[in-house]
ZAMARGU-4260 file (C-alpha; in steps of 0.2 Angstrom, whole numbers, plus 5000, padded with zeros to 4 digits):
<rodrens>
0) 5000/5000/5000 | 5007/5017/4995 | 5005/5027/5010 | 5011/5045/5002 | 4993/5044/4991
5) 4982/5037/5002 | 4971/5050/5014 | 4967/5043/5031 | 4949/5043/5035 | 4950/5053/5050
10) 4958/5065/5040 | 4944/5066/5029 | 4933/5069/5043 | 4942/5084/5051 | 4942/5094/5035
15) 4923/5091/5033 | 4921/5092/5050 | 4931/5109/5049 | 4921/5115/5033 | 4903/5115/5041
20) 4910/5122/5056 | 4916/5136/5043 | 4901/5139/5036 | 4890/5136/5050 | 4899/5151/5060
25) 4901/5162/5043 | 4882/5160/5039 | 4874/5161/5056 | 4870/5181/5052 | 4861/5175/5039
30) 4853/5158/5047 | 4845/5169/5060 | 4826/5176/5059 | 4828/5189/5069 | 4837/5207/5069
35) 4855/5206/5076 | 4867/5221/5080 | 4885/5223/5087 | 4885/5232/5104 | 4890/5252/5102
40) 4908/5244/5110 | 4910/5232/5097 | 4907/5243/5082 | 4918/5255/5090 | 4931/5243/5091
45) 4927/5235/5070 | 4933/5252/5066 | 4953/5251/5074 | 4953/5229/5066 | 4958/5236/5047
50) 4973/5246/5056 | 4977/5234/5068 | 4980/5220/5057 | 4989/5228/5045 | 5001/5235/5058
55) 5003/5217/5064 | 5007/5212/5048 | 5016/5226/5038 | 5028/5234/5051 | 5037/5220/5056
60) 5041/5217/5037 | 5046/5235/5038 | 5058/5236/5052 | 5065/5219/5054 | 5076/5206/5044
65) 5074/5189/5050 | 5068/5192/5067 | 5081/5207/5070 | 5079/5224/5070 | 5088/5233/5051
70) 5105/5235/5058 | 5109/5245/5043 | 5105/5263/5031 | 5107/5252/5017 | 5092/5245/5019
75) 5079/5249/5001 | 5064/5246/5014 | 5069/5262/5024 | 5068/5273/5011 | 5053/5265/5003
80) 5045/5269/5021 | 5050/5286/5020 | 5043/5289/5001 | 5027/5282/5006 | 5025/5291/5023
85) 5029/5308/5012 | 5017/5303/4999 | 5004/5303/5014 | 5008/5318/5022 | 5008/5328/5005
90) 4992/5319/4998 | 4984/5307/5009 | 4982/5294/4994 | 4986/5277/4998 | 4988/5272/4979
95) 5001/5285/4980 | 5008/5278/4996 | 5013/5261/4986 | 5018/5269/4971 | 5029/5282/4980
100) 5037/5267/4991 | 5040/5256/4976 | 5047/5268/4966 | 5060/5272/4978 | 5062/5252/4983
105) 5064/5244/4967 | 5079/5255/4961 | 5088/5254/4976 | 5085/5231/4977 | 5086/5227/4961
110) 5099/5238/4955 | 5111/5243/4971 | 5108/5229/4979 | 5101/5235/4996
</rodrens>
């Protein structure tokens, strides 16, 4: 028996089990008769989750090479941060934003390097 191709059966049932449990939770707004709505805190709080996530996720990717703080100026990404935090405070576009840091990242990777 060639174990590589074969799917255990309890695997098969975790990954349905995990599916309706997906779509049970995802749909249960919709499954509902009656009128539901977030508490005033909650709502408050939806509006801080866009930022928050993408702090979690962009910054470190910003400031840190493998788990360690840039250790040096010859680093594209600072720049690219600077660019885009210029665009922002001249414009406030965030198309711009990307554009700005790219335009400055790319040179400075591809061709010095950094």
């Amino acid at each position: 028996m060639n174990t590589a191709a074969s799917t255990d059966w309890w695997t098969v049932i975790t990954i349905i089990g995990m599916a309706l449990v997906t779509v049970v939770t995802r749909s249960f707004f919709f499954i509902s008769s009656k009128r539901w709505s977030l508490p005033a805190w909650a709502e408050r709080g939806l509006h801080y989750a866009p930022i928050a996530a993408l702090a979690a996720v962009i910054i470190p990717e910003m400031v840190m090479t493998q788990g360690q703080l840039i250790g040096s100026i010859k680093d594209a990404r600072i720049y690219a941060v600077a660019a885009g935090l210029a665009w922002f405070y001249w414009r406030r576009g965030m198309f711009g934003i990307i554009v700005a840091g790219m335009a400055v990242y790319l040179p400075l990777h591809i061709v010095l390097g950094w």
